[in-house]
BABABA-833267 format. One record per residue: x, y, z of N, C-alpha, C in turn; residue in one letter. Coordinates in steps of 0.001 Angstrom, whole numbers, padded with zeros to 6 digits, always signed. Example, Ala and Ser with C-alpha at 12.3 -4.5 7.8 and 13.67 -1.06 7.14 Angstrom:
2
+013190-005690+007800+012300-004500+007800+013200-003300+007800A;+012850-002250+007080+013670-001060+007140+012900+000030+007870S;
This chain:
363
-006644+005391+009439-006968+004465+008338-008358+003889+008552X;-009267+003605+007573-010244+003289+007120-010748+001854+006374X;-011638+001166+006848-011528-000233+006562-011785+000268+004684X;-012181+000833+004063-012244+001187+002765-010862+002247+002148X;-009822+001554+002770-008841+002430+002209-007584+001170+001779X;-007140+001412+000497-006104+000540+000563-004688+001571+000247X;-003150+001449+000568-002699+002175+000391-001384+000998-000398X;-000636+001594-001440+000171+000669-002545+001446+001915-002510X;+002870+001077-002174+004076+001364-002399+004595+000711-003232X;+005451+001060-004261+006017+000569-005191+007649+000758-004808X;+008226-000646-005386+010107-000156-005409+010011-001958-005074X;+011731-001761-005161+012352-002967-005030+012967-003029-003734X;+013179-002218-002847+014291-002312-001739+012777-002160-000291X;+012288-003464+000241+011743-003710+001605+011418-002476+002448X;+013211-002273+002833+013050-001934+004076+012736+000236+003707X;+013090+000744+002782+012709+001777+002553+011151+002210+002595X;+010337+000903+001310+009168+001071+001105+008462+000761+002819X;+008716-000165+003303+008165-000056+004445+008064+001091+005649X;+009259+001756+005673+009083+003010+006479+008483+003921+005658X;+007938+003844+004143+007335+004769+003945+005778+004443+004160X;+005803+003155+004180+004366+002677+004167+004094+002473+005961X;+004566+002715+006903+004861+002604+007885+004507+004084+008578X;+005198+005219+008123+004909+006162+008280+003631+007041+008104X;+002940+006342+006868+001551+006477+006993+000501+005975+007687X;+000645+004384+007715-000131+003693+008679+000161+004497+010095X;+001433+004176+010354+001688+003815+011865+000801+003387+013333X;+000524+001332+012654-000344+000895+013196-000126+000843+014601X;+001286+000686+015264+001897+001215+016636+001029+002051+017120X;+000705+003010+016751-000224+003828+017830-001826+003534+017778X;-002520+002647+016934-003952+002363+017277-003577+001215+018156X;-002727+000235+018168-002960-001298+018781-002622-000707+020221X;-003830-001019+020996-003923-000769+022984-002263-001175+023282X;-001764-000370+024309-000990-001065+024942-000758-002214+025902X;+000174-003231+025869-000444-004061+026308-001054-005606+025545X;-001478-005141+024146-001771-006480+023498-001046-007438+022876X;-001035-008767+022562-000613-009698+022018-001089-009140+020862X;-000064-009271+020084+000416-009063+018327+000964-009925+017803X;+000102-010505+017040+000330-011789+016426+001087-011293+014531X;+002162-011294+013919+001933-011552+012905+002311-012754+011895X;+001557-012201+010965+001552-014350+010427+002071-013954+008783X;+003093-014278+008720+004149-014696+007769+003118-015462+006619X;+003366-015663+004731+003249-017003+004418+004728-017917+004267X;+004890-018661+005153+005875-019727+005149+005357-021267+004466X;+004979-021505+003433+003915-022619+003088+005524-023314+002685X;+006389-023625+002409+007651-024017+002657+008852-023695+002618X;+009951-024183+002833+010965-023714+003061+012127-022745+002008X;+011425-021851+000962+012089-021185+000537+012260-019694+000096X;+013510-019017-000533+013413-018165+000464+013039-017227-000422X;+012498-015857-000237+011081-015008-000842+011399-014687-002349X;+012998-014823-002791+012978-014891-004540+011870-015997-005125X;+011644-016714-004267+010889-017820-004888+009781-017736-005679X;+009195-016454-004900+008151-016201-004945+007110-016956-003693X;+007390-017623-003193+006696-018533-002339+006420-018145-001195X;+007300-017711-000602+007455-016839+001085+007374-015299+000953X;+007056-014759+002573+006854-013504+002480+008539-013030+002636X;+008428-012068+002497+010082-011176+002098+010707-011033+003605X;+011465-011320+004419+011578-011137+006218+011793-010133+006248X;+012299-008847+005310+012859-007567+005504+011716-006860+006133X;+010191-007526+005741+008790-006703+005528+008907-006874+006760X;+009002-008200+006946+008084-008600+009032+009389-007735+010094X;+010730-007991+009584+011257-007268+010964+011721-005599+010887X;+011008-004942+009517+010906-003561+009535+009306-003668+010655X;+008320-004435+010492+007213-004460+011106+007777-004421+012742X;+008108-005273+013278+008580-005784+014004+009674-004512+014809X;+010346-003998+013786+010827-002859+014669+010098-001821+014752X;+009210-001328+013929+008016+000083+014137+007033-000296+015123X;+006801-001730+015868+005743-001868+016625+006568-001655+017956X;+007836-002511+018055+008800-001804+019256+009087-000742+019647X;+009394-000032+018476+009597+001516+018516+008322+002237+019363X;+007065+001831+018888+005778+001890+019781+005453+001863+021066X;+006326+001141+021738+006363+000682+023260+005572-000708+023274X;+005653-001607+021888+004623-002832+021993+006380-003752+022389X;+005728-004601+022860+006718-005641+023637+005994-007139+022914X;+004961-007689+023507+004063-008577+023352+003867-009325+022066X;+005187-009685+020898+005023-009911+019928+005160-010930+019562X;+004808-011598+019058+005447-013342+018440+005364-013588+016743X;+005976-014166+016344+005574-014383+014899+005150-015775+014711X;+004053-016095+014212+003244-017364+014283+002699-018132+012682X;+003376-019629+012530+003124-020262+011470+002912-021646+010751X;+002726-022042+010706+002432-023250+009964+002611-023587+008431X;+003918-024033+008304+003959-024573+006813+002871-025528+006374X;+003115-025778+005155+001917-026660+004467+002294-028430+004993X;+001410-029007+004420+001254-030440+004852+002442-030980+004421X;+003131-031475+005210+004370-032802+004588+005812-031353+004384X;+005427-030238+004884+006603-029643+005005+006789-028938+006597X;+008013-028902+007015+008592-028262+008272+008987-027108+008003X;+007850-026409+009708+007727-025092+009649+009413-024589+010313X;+009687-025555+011325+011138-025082+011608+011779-024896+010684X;+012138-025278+009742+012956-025419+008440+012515-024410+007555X;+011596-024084+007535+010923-022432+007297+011353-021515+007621X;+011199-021671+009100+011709-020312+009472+013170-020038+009224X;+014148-020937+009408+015399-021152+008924+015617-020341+007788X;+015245-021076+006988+015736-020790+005369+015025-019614+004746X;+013833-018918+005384+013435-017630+005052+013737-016707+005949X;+014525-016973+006827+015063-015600+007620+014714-015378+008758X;+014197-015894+009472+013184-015685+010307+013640-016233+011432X;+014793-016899+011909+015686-017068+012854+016453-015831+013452X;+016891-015262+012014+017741-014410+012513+016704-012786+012619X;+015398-012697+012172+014667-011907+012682+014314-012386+014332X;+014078-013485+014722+014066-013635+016167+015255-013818+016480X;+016572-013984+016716+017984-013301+017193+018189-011901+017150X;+017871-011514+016576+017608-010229+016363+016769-009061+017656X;+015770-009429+017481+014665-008679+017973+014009-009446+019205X;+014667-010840+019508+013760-011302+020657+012298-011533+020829X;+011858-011710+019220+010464-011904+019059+010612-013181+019147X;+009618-014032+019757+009376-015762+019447+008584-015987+018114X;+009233-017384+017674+008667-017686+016814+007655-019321+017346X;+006473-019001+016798+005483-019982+017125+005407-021076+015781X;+005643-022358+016071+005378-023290+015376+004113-023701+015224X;+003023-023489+014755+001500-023868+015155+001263-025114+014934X;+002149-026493+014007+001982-027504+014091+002418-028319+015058X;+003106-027529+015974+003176-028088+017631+002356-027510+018496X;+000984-026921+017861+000328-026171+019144-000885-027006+019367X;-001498-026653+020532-003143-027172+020586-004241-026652+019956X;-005223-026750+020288-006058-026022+018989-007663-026882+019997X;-008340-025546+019236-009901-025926+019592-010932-025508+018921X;-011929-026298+019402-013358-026432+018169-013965-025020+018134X;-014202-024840+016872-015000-023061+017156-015829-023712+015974X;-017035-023072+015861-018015-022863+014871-018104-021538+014218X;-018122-021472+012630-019226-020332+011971-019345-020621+010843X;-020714-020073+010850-021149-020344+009831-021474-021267+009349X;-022076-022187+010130-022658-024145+009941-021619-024768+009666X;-020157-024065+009782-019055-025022+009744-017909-025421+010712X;-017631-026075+011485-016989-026214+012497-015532-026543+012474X;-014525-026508+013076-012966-026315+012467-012671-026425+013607X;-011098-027205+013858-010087-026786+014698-009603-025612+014191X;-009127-024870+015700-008046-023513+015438-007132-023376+016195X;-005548-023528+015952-004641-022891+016620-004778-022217+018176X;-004629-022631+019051-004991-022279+020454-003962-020679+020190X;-002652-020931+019806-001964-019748+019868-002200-018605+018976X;-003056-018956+017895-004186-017948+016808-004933-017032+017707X;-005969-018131+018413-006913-017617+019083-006661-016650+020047X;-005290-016944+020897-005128-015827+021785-004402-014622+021488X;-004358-013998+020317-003984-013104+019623-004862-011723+020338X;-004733-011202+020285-005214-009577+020454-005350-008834+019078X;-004446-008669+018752-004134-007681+017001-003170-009083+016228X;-004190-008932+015220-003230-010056+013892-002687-009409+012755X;-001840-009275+012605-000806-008834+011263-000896-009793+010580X;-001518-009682+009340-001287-011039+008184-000824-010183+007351X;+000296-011418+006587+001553-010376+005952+001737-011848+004686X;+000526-012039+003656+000958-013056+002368+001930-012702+001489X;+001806-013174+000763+002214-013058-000147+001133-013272-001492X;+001449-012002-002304+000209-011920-003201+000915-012972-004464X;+000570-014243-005134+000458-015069-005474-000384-015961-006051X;-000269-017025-007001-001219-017664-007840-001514-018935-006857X;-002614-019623-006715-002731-020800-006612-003249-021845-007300X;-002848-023093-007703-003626-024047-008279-004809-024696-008361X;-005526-024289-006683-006912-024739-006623-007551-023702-006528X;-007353-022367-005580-008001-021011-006025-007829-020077-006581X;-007267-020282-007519-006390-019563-008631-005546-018413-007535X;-005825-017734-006816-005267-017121-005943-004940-017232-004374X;-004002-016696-003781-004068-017081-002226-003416-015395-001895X;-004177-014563-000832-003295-013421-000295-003888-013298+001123X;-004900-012652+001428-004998-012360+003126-006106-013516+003477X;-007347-013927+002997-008251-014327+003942-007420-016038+003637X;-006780-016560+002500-006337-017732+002229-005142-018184+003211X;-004482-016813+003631-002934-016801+004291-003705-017757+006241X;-004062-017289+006275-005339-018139+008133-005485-019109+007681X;-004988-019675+007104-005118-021239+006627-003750-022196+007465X;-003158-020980+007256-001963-021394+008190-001661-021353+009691X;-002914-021009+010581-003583-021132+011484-004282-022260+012306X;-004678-023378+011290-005410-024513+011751-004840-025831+011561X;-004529-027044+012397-003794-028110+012411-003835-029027+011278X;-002974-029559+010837-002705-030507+009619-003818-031197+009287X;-003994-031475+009949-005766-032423+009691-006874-031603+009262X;-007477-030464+009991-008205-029930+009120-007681-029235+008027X;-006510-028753+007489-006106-028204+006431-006411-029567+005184X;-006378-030485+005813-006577-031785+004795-008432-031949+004577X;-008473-031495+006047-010689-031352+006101-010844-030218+005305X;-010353-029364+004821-010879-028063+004044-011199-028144+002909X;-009754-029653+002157-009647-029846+000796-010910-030716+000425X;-011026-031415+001254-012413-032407+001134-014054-031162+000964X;-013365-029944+001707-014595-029084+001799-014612-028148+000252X;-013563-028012-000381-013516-027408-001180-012960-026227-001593X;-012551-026441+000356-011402-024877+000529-012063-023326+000296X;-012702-022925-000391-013314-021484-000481-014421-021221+000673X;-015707-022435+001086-016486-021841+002278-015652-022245+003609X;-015048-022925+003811-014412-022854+005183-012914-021974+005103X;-012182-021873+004495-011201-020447+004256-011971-019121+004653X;-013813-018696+003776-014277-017793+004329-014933-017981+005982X;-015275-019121+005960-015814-019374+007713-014835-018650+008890X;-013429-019699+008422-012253-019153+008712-011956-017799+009449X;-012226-017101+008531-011799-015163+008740-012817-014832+009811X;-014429-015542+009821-015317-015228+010840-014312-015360+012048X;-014040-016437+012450-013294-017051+013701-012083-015941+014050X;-010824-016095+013032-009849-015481+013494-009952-013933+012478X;-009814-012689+013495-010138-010897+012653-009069-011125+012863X;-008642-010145+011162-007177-009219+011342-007162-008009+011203X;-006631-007553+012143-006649-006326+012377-006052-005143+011547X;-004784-006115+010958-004199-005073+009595-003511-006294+008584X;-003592-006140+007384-003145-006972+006316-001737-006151+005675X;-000727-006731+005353+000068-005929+004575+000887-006999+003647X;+000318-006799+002309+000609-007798+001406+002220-007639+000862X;+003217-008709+000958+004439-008877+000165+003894-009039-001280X;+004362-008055-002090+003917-007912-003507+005166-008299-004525X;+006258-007739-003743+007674-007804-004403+007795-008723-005359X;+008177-010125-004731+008153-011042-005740+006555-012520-005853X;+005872-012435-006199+005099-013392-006021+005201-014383-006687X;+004217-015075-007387+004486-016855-008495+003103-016480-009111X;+003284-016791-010502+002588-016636-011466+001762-017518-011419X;+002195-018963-011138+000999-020484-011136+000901-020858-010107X;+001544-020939-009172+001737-022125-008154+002246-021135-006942X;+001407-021866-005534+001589-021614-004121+002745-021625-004249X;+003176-022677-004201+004866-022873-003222+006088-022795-004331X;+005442-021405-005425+006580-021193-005756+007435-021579-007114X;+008025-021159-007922+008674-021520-009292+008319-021222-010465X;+007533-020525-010528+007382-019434-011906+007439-017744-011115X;+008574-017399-010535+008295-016151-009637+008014-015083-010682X;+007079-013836-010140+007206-012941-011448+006860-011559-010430X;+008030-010137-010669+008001-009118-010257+007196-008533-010252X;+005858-007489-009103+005559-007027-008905+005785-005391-008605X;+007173-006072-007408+007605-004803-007046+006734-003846-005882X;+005853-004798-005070+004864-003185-004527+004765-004382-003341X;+004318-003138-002115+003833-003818-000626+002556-003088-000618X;+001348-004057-000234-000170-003459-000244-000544-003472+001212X;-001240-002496+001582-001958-002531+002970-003489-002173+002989X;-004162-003067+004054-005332-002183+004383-006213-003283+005414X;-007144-002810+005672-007660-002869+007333-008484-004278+006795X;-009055-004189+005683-010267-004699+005162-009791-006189+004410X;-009541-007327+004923-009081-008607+003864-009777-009034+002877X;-010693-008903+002814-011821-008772+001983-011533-008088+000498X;-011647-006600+001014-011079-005630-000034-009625-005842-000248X;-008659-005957+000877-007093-006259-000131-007311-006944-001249X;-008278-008613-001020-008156-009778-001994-008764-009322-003088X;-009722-008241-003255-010572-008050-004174-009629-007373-004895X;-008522-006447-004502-007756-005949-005150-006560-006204-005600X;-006348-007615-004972-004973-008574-005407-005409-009234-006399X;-007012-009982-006227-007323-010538-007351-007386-009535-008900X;-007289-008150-008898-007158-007441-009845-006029-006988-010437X;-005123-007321-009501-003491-007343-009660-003147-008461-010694X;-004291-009537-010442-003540-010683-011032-004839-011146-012293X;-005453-010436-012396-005760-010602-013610-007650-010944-013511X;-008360-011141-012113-009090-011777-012034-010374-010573-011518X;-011238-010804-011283-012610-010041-010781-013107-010373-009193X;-013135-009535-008427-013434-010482-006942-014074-011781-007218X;-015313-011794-008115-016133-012795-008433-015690-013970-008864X;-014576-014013-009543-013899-015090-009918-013419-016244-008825X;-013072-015628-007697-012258-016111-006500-013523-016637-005338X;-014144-017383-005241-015198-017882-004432-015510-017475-003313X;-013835-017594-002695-013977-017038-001051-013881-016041-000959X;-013628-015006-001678-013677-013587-001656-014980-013334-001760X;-016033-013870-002142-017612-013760-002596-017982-013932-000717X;-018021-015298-000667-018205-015446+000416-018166-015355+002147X;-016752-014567+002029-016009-013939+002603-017273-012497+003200X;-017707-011933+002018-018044-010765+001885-019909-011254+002360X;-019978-012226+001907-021097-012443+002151-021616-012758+003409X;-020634-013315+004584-020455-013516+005985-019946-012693+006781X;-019977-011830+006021-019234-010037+006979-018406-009546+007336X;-017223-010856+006539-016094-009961+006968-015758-009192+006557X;-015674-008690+005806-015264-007214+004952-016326-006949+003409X;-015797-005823+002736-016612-005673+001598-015417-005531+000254X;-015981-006424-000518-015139-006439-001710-015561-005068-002893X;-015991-004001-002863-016487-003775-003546-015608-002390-003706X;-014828-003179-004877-013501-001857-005171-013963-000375-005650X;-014954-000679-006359-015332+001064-006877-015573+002099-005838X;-015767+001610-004775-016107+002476-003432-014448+002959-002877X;-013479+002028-002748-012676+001942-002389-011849+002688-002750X;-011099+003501-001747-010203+004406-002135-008546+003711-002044X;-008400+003462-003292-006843+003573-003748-005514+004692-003419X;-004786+004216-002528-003920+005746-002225-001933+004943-002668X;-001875+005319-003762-000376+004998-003980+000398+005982-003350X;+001776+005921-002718+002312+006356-001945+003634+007248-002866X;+003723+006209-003567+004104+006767-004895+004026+006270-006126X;+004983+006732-007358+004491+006372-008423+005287+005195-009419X;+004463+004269-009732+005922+003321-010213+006715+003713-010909X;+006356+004910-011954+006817+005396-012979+008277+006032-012290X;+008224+006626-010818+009190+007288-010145+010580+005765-009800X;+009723+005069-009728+010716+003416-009142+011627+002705-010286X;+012647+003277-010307+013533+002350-011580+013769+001030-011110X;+013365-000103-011475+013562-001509-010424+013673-002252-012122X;+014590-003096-011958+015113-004339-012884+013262-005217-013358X;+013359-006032-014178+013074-006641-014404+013386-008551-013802X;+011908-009065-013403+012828-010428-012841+013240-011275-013890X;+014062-012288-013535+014515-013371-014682+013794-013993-015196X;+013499-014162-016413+012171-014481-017457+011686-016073-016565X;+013040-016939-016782+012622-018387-016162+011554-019174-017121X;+010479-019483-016400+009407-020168-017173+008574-019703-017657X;+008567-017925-018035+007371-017263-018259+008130-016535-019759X;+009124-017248-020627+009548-017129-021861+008764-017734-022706X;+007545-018195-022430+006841-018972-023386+005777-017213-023630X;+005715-016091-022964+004989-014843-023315+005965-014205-024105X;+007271-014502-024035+008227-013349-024983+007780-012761-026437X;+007111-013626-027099+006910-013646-028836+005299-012356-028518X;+005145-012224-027078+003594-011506-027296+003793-009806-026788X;+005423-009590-025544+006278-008757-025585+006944-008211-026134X;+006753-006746-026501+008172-005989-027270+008147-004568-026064X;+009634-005122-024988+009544-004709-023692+010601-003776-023909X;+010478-002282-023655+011550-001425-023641+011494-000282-022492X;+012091-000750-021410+012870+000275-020129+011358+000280-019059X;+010602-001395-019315+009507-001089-018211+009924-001268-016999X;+009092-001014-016451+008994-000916-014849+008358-002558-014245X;+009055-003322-013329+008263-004565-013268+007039-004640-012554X;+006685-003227-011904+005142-003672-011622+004441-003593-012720X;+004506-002673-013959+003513-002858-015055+003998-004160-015932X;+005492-004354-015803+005910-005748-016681+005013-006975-016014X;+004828-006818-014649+004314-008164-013815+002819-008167-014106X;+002227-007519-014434+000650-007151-014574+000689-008026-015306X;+001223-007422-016609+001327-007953-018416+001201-009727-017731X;+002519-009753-016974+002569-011687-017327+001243-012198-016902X;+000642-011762-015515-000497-012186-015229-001471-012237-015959X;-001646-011092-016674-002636-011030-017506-002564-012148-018862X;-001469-012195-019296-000976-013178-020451-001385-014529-019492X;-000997-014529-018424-001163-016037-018023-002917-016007-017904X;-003865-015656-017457-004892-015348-017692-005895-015915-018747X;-004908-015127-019991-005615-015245-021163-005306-016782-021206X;-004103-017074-021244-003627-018309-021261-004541-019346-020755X;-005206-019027-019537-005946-019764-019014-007219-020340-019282X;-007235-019208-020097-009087-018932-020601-008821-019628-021952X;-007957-020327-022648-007583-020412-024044-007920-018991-025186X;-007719-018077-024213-007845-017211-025601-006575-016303-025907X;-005061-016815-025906-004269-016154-026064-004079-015875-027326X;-004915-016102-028477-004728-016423-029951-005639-015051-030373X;-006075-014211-029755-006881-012643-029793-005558-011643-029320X;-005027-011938-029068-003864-011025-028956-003325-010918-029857X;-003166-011925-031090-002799-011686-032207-001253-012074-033074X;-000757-011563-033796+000840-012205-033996+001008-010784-033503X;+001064-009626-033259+001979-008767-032817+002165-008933-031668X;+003408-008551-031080+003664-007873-029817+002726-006713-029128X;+002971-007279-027819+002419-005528-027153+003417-004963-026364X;+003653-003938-026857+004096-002382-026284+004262-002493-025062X;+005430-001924-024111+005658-001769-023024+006928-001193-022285X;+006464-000193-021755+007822+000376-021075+007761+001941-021452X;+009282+002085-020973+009165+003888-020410+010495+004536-022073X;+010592+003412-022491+011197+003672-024142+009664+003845-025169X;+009180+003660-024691+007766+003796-025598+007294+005560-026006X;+007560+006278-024580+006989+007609-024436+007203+008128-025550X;+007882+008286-026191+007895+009679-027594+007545+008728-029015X;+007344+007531-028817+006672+007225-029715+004894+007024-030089X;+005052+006899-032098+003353+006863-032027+003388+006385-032669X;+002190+006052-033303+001482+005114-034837+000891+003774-034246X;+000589+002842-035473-000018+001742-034913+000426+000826-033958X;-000468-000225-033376+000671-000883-032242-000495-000922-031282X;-000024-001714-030561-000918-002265-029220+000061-001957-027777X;-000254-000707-027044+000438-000768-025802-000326-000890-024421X;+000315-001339-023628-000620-000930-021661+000621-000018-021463X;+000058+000827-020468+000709+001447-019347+000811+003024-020026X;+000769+003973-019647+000878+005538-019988+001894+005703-020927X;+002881+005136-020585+004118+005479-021470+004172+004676-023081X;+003027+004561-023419+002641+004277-024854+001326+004216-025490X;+001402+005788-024664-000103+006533-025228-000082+007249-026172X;+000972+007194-027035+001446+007417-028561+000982+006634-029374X;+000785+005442-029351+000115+003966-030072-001122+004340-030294X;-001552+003608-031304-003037+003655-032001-003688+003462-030545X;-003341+002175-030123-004183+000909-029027-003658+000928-028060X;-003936+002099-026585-003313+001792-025547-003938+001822-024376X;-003366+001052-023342-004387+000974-022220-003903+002169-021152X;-004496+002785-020580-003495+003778-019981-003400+003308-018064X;-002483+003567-017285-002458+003192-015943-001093+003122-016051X;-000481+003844-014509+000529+003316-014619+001046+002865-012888X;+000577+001498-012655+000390+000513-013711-000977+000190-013863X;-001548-000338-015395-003156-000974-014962-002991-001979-014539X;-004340-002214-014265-004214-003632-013328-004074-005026-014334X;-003961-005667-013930-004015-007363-014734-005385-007294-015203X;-006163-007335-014560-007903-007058-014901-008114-006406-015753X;-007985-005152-015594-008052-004102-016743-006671-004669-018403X;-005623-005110-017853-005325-005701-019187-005910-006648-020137X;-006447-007911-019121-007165-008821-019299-007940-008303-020428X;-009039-007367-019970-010071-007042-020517-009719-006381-022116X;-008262-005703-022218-008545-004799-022884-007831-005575-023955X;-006818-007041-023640-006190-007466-024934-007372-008377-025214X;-008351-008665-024375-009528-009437-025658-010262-009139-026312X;-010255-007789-026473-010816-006698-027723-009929-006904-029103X;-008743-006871-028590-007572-006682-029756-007296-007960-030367X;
């Protein structure tokens, strides 16, 4: 694997997609024998990965057993919930007890750890003493909306790395140049994004909306550039992804980037998630037999437009969607291949949120 390679599994069932995505990586044989393997969960509070909020535990202790299987021993899983919430109570209620009963991995509380001053980049930070002594870092987010950076997935997830106090010094900073300072300090060595279920608005959770896919790749930089396209946005949009790139940790620059799906969503029959709070898009849906990674695009993208106030260019019709679409044609507005019969269709399967974005503000 190649810091310019990202590789995308689609499906609903963890522990399958992971040995398939597992079987390609198989990061077990680059990490030296011998090293501390850190991987870092998002646990930002205590609930459990339907939420959308947390990472999925099926992901970390399929991880967790392919690095054993390896002859790696040296593992811990390491975290820090958000401010005014308990990470013990985290690990609890997302699984992650009984992944360490299990497997004999420790779990690290980082808001009981020590921590020390590092500099980059003219900005100076406490860090997690038990971060720092990492060897190989597994960051494992969850791809998700946030309220102050519209997004949070790999370089945002090391946030959960540094003690309560500076997570409170970041907000005063503005959160995007010290998040990118951040990634200077602590490298990860491999990213593998929980895509399954993420949250449409909010970090910690309650508008969850199906994805369906686990993302990997060497480069955090490039994952975010390509999560932010998942969800509707342009690297450029996302600050610390700019900056990020601009301080060396990786390169955002997707057109270079080779995309490798493992398979095809179109092959993945997976449910649809429960509408919940994202029934206020129904009147802009006319949804027949989709697939929820292209259904999950759509919401992002609707939430998007939503954002921008221009959901009123989409028009009074519905748009087209799903694998009931294929043998039809005539006028009509569709995304996704399977309603490339329609006057107006976007083709991908799935396109990205970005590419929807773009193409319902024509219409």
């Amino acid at each position: 694997m190649t810091p310019g390679k990202i590789f995308v599994v689609y499906g609903d069932e963890p522990g399958s997609m992971m040995s398939l995505l597992l079987g390609h990586l198989d990061p077990a044989s680059r990490i030296s024998r011998g090293s501390r393997i850190g991987i870092k969960p998002n646990l930002v509070v205590a609930k459990p990965s339907n939420s959308g909020a947390t990472t999925e535990p099926a992901i970390v202790e399929a991880l967790v057993e392919h690095l054993r299987s390896g002859g790696h021993e040296n593992i811990v899983i390491l975290e820090s919930a958000w401010v005014g919430d308990n990470t013990r109570k985290a690990f609890e209620v997302c699984g992650y007890n009984e992944i360490s009963r299990k497997t004999g991995v420790p779990l690290i509380d980082l808001k009981s750890d020590s921590s020390t001053r590092r500099r980059a980049k003219g900005i100076d930070m406490e860090v997690c003493d038990a971060a720092l002594d990492i060897d190989f870092l597994i960051n494992v987010p969850v791809l998700k909306a946030h309220c102050q950076t519209r997004m949070t997935c790999a370089l945002k997830n090391l946030k959960g790395c540094i003690p309560d106090h500076e997570k409170r010094r970041f907000h005063t900073l503005r959160l995007h140049k010290p998040i990118a300072a951040l990634n200077c300090i602590i490298e990860t060595g491999l990213v593998i994004v929980d895509g399954i279920i993420g949250d449409l608005t909010y970090e910690e959770g309650g508008t969850p909306v199906c994805m369906n896919r686990i993302i990997a790749g060497e480069d955090p930089v490039l994952v975010d550039a390509y999560a932010a396209s998942l969800m509707g946005y342009s690297p450029q949009d996302i600050e610390y992804i700019a900056l990020a790139e601009e301080m060396g940790v990786g390169s955002a620059d997707l057109d270079s980037a080779d995309i490798i799906e493992l398979n095809r969503t179109g092959d993945v029959h997976v449910g649809l998630p429960e509408k919940g709070n994202t029934d206020s898009f129904a009147e802009h849906i006319d949804e027949d037999q989709a697939c929820s990674a292209c259904y999950g695009g759509l919401l992002h993208a609707l939430q998007r437009l939503s954002d921008s106030g221009e959901p009123t260019r989409i028009g009074s019709g519905a748009i087209s969607i799903g694998q009931g679409f294929k043998k039809r044609s005539g006028a009509g507005i569709g995304v996704g291949d399977c309603t490339s019969g329609l006057e107006h269709c976007l083709a991908g399967c799935p396109p990205t949120a970005r590419d929807m974005v773009e193409f319902l503000k024509k219409k």
